[in-house]
C-alpha positions in Angstrom: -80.3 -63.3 -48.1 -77.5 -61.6 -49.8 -74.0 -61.1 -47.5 -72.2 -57.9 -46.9 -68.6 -58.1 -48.4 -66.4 -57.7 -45.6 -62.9 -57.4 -47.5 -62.8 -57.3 -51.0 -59.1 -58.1 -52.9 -59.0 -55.2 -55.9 -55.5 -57.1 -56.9 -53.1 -59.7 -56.7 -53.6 -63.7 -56.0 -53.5 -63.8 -51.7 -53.6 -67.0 -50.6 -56.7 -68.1 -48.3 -54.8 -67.9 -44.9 -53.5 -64.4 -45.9 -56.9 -63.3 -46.7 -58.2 -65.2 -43.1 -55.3 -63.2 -41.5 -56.6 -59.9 -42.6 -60.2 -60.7 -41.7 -59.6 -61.5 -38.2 -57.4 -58.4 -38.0 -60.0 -56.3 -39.4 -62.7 -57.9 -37.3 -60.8 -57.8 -34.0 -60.3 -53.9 -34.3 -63.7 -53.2 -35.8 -64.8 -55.0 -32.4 -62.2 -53.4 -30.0 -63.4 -50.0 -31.7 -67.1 -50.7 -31.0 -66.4 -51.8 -27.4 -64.6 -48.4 -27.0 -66.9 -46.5 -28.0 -69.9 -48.2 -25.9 -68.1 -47.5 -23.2 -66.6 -43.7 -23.4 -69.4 -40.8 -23.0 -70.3 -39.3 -25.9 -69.4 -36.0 -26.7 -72.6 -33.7 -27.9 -70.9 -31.2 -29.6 -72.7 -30.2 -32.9 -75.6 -32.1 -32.3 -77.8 -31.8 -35.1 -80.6 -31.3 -32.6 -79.8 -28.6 -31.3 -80.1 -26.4 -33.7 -83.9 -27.2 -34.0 -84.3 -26.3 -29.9 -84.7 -22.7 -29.2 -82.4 -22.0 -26.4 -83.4 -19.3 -23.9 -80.8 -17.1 -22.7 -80.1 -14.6 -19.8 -79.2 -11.2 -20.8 -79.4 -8.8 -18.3 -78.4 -5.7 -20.5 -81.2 -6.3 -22.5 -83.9 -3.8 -21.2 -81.7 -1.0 -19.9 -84.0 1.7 -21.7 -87.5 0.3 -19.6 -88.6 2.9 -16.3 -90.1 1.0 -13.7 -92.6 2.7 -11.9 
């Protein structure tokens, strides 16, 4: 099983505890974010989905023409 690269160090020599230090601090707010956002209510605006649901809608100028009888 192959292992997602967390952090990746494009250059320079860190040392390993600097490297641990940014992986915790990465970790912690990736975690903090996820909690956050389990918890708030989602907001639905631009939903893909609805633009595939046909949305009936009240119009009450729409007929003015028609004679009922």
């Amino acid at each position: 099983m192959s292992e997602k690269t967390f952090l990746q160090v494009l250059s320079g020599n860190p040392e390993p505890t600097q490297v641990a230090a940014l992986t915790v601090l990465f970790a912690g707010l990736a975690a903090s974010a996820q909690a956050e956002e389990a918890s708030r209510e989602r907001n639905q605006w631009g939903n893909l989905d609805e633009r595939l649901q046909r949305h009936t809608t009240f119009n009450p100028s729409a007929f003015q023409n028609v004679n009922f009888f």
